[in-house]
Structures are given as structure tokens and as C-alpha cells.
MARSE-442905 format. One line per field, with one value per residue (C-alpha): z negated, y, x negated; residue in three letters. Coordinates in steps of 0.25 Angstrom, whole numbers, padded with zeros to 4 digits. Last residue first. Layout:
<recs>
z	(Z;...);
y	(Y;...);
x	(X;...);
r	(ALA;...);
</recs>
This chain:
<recs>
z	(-0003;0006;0014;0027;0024;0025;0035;0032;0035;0045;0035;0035;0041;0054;0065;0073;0086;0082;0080;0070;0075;0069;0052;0047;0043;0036;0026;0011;0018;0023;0010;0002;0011;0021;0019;0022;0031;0020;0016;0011;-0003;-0006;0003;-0005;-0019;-0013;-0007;-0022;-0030;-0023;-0024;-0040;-0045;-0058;-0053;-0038;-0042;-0050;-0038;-0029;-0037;-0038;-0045;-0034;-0041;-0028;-0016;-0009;-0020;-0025;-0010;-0005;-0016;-0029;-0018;-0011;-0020;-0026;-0012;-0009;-0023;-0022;-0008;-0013;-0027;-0018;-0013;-0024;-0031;-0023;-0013;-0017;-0008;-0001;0001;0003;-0007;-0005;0011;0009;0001;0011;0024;0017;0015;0031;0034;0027;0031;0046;0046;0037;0047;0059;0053;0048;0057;0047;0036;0026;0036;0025;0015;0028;0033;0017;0019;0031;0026;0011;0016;0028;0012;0006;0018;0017;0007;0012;0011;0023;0032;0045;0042;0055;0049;0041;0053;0060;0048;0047;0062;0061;0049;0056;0069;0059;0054;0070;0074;0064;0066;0082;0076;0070;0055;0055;0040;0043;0054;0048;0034;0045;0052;0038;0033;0047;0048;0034;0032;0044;0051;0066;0072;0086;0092;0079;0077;0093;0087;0076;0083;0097;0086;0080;0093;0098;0085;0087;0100;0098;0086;0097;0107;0094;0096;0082;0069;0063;0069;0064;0051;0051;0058;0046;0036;0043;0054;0063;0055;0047;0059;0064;0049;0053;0065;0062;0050;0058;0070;0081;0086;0089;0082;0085;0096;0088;0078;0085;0087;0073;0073;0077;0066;0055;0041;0040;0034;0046;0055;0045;0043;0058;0057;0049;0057;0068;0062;0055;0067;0075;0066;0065;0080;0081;0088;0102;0107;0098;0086;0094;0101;0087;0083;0094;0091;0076;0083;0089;0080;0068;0076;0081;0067;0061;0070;0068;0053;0052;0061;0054;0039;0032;0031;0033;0027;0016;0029;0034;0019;0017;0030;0031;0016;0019;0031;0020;0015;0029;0030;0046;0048;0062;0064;0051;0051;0063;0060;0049;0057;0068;0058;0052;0066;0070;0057;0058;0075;0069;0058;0072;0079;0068;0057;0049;0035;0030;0020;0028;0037;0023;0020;0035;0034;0020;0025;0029;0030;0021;0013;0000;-0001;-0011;-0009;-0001;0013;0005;0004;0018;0018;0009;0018;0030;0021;0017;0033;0036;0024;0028;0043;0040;0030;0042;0035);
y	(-0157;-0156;-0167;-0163;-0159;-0168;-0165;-0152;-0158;-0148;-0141;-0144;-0142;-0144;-0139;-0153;-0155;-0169;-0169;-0158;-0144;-0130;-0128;-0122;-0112;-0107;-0098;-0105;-0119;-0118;-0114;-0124;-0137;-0144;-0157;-0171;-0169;-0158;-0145;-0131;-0130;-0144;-0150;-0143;-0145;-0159;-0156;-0148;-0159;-0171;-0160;-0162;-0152;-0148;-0134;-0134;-0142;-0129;-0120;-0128;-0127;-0112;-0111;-0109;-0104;-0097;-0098;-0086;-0079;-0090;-0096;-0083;-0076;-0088;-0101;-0090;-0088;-0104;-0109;-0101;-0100;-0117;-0116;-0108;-0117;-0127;-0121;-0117;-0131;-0142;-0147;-0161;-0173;-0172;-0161;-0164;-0155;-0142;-0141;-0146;-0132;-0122;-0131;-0130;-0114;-0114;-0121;-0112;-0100;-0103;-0107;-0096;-0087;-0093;-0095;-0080;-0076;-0065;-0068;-0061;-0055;-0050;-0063;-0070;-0058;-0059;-0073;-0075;-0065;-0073;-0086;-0078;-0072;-0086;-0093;-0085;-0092;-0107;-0111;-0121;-0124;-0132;-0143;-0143;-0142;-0132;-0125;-0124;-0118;-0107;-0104;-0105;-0095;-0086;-0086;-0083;-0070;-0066;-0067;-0059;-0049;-0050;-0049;-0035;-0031;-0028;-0031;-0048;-0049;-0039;-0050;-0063;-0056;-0052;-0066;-0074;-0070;-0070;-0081;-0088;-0100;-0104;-0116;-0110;-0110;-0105;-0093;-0089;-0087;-0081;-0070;-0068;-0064;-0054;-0049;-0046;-0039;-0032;-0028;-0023;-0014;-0009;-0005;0005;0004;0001;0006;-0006;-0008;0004;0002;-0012;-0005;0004;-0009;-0017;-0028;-0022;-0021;-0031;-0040;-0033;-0035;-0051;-0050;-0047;-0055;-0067;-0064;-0072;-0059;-0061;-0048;-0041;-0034;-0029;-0023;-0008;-0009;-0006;0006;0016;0010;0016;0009;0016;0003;-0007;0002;0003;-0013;-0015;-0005;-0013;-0027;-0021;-0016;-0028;-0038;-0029;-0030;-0045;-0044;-0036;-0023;-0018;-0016;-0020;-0011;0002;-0003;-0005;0007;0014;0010;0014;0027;0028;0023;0031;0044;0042;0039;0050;0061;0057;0056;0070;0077;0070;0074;0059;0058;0045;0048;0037;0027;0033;0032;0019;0015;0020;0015;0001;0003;0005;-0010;-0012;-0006;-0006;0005;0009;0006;0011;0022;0027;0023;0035;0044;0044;0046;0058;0062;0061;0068;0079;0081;0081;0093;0100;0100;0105;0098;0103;0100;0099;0090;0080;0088;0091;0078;0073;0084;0080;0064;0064;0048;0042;0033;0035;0026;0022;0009;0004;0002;-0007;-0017;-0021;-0022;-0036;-0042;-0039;-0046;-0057;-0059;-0060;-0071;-0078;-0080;-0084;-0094;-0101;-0100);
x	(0018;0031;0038;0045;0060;0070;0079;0089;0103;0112;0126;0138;0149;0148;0157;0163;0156;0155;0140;0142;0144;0137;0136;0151;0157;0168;0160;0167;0171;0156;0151;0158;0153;0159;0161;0157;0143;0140;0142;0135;0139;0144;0131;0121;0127;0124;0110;0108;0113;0103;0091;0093;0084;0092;0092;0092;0105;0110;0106;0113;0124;0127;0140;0149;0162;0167;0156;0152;0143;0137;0131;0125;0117;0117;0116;0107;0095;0098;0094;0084;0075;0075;0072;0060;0059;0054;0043;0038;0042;0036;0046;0053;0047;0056;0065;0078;0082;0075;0077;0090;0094;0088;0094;0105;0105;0101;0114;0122;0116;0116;0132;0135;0130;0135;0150;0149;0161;0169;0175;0166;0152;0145;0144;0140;0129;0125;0125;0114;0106;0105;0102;0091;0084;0085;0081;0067;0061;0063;0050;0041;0053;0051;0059;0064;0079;0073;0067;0079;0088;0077;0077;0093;0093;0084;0092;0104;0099;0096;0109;0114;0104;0111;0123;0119;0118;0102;0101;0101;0094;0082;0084;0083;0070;0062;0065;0062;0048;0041;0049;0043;0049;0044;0048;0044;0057;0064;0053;0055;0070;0067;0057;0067;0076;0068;0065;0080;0081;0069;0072;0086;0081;0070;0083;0090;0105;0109;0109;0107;0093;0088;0093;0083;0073;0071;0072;0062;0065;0055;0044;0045;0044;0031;0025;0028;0024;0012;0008;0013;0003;0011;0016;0032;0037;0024;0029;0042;0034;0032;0047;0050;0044;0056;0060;0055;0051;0036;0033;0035;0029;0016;0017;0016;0003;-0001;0000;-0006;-0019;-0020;-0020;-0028;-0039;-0038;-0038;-0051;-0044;-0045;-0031;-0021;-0021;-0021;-0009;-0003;-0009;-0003;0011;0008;0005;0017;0027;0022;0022;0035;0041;0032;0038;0052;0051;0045;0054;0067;0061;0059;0046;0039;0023;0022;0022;0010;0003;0007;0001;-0011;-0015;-0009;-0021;-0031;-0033;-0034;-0049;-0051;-0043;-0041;-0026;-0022;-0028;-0024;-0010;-0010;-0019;-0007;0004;-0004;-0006;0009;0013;0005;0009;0023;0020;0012;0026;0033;0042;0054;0055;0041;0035;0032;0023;0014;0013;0009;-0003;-0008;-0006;-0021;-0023;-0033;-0023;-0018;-0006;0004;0010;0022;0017;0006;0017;0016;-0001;0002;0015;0005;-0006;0004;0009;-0006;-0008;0004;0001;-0013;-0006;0002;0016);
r	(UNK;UNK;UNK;UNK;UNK;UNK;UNK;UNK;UNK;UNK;UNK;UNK;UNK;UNK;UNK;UNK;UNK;UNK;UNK;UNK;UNK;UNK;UNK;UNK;UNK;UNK;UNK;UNK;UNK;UNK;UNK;UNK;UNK;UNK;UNK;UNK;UNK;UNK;UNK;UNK;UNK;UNK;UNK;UNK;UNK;UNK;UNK;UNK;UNK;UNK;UNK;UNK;UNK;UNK;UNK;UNK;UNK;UNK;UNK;UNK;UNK;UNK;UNK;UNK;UNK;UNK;UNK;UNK;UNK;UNK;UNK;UNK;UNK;UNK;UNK;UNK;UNK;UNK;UNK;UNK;UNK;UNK;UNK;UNK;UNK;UNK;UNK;UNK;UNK;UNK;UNK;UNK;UNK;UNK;UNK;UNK;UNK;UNK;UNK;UNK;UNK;UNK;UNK;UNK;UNK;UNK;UNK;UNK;UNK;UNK;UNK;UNK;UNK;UNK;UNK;UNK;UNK;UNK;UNK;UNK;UNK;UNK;UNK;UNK;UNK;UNK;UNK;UNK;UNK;UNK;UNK;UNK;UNK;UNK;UNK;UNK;UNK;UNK;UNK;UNK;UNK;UNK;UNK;UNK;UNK;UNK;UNK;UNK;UNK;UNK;UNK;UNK;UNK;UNK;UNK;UNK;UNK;UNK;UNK;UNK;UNK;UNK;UNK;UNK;UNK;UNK;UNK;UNK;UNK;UNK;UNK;UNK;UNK;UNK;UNK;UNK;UNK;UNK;UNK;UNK;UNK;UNK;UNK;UNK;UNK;UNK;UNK;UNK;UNK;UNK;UNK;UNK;UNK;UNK;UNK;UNK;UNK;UNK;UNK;UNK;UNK;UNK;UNK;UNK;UNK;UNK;UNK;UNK;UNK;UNK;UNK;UNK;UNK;UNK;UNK;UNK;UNK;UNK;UNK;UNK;UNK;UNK;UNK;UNK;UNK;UNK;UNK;UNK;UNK;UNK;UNK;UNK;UNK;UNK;UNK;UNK;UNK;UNK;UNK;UNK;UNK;UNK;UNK;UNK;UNK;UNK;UNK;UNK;UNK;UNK;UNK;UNK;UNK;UNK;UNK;UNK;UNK;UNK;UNK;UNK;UNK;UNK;UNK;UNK;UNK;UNK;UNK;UNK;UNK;UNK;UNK;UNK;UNK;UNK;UNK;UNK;UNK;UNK;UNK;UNK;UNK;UNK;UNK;UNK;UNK;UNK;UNK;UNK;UNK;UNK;UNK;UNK;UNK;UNK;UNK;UNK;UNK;UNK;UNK;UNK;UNK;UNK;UNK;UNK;UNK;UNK;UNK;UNK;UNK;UNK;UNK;UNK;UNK;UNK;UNK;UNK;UNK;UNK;UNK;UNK;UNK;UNK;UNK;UNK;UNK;UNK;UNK;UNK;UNK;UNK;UNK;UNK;UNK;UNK;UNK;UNK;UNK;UNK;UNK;UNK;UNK;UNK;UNK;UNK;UNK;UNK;UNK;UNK;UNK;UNK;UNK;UNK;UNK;UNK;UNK;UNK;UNK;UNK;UNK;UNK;UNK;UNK;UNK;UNK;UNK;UNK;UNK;UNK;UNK;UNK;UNK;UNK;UNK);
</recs>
């Protein structure tokens, strides 16, 4: 990753885990404590609320000092309350002054300036968990500020938008699916592969429990897949997490159609495995004990538990550091151009059509990787 995007995505990550520590921020919250505590609200309880949610974004618009802002935001997202009044009346408030930050934040703003006001008030939504948020990140889906878009997928792949989304019939769920697809996809064109991107995407795919989330789990495998045969794979840390969605959909489904899925997992766990073997010279150890950590993650998650008596021999080859033993463990697990291999005759799938028209069943060969210092 470019190492201006990492560091803006470590100071998003950074002013994240603030949302979780105590606050004491210079906000009034006598007013708001007091409406909390009440069991029916009138109108001048949800004018309180609406001022205090008002001051709260105030503050984090205007404040030059941005060790203060995780201040703001602690303290505004301490202030859900449960009573149906109450919650009502901050989730409006919330979504209309944050949107008018947002405005606020565009217009007339050093950039810089503009950038953090943005990007916290992005970490705000995130961290008040409520959906009728969500859309205020799909803007930012495409930005080319990492950082932002980032925070802006968070957003609207968080766990409140999630249950949203399963409940069906909500327009704005629609969207950010059909965004988050649009996302991967413009990612395989441009050749584009982040973690930071593709984890969070394949994991909302995953929890949404439509075909369309289906759909999209596999569009990350396929970008995955298409930059290993580019060899256009810098680590291989997120593969473990799309392994592991891609079988529990599998282990999920029993008899039913899972030829696409096992297909994709299949394929991409070979392309996990040959990326370590064949390459030449021999990767230096932190980045190889990351494919290392994949492939004995899921041989002992995904593999074990499918296979009778498999006693884990990639793992045992990985071991001795004999990359001959693991390509031919390799082959006996997942096939070769002279026989299938256990989990294809386990899954009944196969890998597309070979030259003949004939399904395929085994898997592409990984080229050999460029050389690495």
C-alpha cells in the first residue's frame, strides 16, 4: 500500500478506538442526562436532545485541536438511549446535523482541514451504529482518499446496517449493495487489491444472506484469483478471512448447488499454496510465514473437518520446508492434470472447461512469482 494511504488509514483506524474510551468533553450533557432519564418525552425534552446533538457536531466541525474531537464524539455516542421517543429524536438529529457538517466541511475549508472534519464525522455515523446513517457514506465509496473511503465503507457495512439489510425492503440497503459491487468490480479493472478494502466488503457479503451477497463474496475471490495469476499479490492476509466465508456458506448450504463456491475456494487456496512454493528466490520470513499462517489457518478450519482421517499434510510439509511435498500434498488435495483431487471428489465440482470443453478438474497453475528481496 502507497505509505500516505497507510498512514491516513492508521490515523482513521487510531481516532476509531477512541469511540471506546471514556470521555469528558466540553459539551453540556446535564440537559441530555436529565431527558434520558425520563419515560415519556415532551416537546422541549426533544428540542434538548436536538441542541445537545447540534453542539456535539458543532464541535467537531470547528475544532481546530483534533486530539479533542474523539472527545466530541465519545461523548455523543455515550448519549443513545433506548426510550422510543428519545431514540427517534437523536437518530434525526444525528442524520441532519452530521449531514450539515458534511456540507459545512466542504465548502470553504483548507483541504487538510476538510479531510479531517470529513473523515470524523464518518467515524461518528459509524460509531453511533444506526442505520438511517449508512447513506451518509455512500458518497465516499468511490473517493480516491483511502482513509476516506475506507471509514465511508465501515460505515455502511457495520453491524446495525447489516440487520438492516436482512430485514429487507429498505432502498438505501439496495444501493450499498449495488455500490459495493460496482467497488470490486472497478478494483478488478484497475488492478486494484486492498485488504483494508476487500476484508470488510467479503465479511458484509457474507453476513447479508442474500444471492446478491453471495454474488459479491465471489467477485472478491475472482479479484483475488485474478491478481495472483497477475502476480499482483503483495501478502495474503486477508485470503484467510474470504477462505473461511466461502466455506461456511459451503458447510451451510449441505447438498445443495455449491459448485461456484467451492469452485472459487478451491482455486484461490491453490493459488495461496503455489504462491509459497514457487517462490524463487524463497520469501523472507515475515512475509512468508503470512502464507504460511493461511494455509495451516484453513487446512485445520475448512479442510480437517470435511475430509475423513485427513491429517493435515500441508501443514506437516510446511514443517520440514520441503516446497516439493507441499505442491504434491497440494495436487492430492485439490487435483492435478492426472486426477481429481480429494476435495473435488468430496464437493463435486470442478474448475470451469479445459481446452476440450471437458470440466476441469484441477486447478489454473500460479506463474512464477516475480523475484522478492
Amino acid at each position: 500500500m502507497n505509505p500516505r494511504i497507510a498512514a491516513l488509514v492508521s490515523v482513521a483506524t487510531l481516532f476509531v478506538s477512541f469511540l471506546t474510551r471514556p470521555s469528558y468533553a466540553e459539551v453540556d450533557t446535564r440537559p441530555i442526562d436529565a431527558v434520558r432519564n425520563k419515560t415519556v418525552l415532551d416537546a422541549g425534552d426533544l428540542q434538548a436532545i436536538d441542541e445537545f446533538v447540534a453542539s456535539a457536531v458543532r464541535d467537531i466541525v470547528r475544532t481546530k485541536d483534533f486530539s479533542l474531537v474523539a472527545k466530541a464524539r465519545g461523548v455523543l455516542v455515550g448519549k443513545k438511549g433506548t426510550q422510543p421517543q428519545y431514540a427517534q429524536q437523536f437518530s434525526e438529529s444525528c442524520r441532519r446535523h452530521i449531514t450539515a457538517g458534511m456540507e459545512q466541511g466542504a465548502a470553504n475549508l483548507p483541504e487538510d482541514r476538510k479531510f479531517r472534519v470529513r473523515l470524523n464525522l464518518l467515524i461518528l455515523a459509524d460509531g453511533l451504529q444506526d442505520p438511517a446513517l449508512a447513506e451518509l457514506g455512500l458518497a465516499y465509496l468511490g473517493s480516491p482518499n483511502k482513509a476516506l473511503q475506507y471509514c465511508a465503507l465501515r460505515l455502511v457495512t457495520n453491524a446495525a446496517t447489516v440487520e438492516k439489510i436482512k430485514q429487507g425492503n429498505w432502498p438505501i440497503g439496495g444501493q450499498i449493495v449495488s455500490l459495493l459491487q460496482q467497488l470490486v468490480r472497478v478494483s478488478g479493472k484497475r488492478m486494484e487489491s486492498s485488504s483494508l478494502i476487500l476484508g470488510p466488503v467479503a465479511e458484509f457479503a457474507a453476513k447479508i444472506g442474500t444471492p446478491e451477497g453471495q454474488a459479491i463474496l465471489i467477485d472478491v475471490a475472482d479479484l483475488r484469483m485474478a491478481h495472483y495469476a497477475g502476480g499482483r499479490v503483495e501478502d495474503g492476509q486477508v485470503d484467510t478471512t474470504i477462505l473461511k466465508l466461502l466455506f461456511a456458506k459451503i458447510a451451510a448450504s449441505g447438498n445443495g448447488n455449491t459448485g461456484q463456491l467451492a469452485g472459487s475456494f478451491a482455486q484461490l487456496y491453490s493459488y495461496v499454496i503455489q504462491r509459497l512454493a514457487k517462490a524463487n528466490p524463497p520469501l523472507s520470513d515475515p512475509r512468508k510465514q503470512q502464507w504460511i499462517s493461511v494455509i495451516v489457518e484453513v487446512e485445520e478450519k475448512c479442510i480437517a473437518p470435511v475430509l475423513d482421517g485427513y491429517q493435515t499434510p500441508l501443514r506437516k510439509a510446511i514443517e520440514k520446508s520441503d516446497m516439493t511435498a507441499l505442491l504434491a500434498e497440494h495436487d492430492t488435495l485439490l487435483g492435478s492434470s492426472t486426477k481429481p483431487g480429494q476435495l473435488v471428489a468430496k464437493w463435486q465440482f470442478d474448475y470451469g472447461r479445459g481446452p476440450d470443453g471437458k470440466p476441469r478438474t484441477w486447478p489454473n497453475g500460479l506463474p512464477n512469482p516475480p523475484a522478492t528481496k
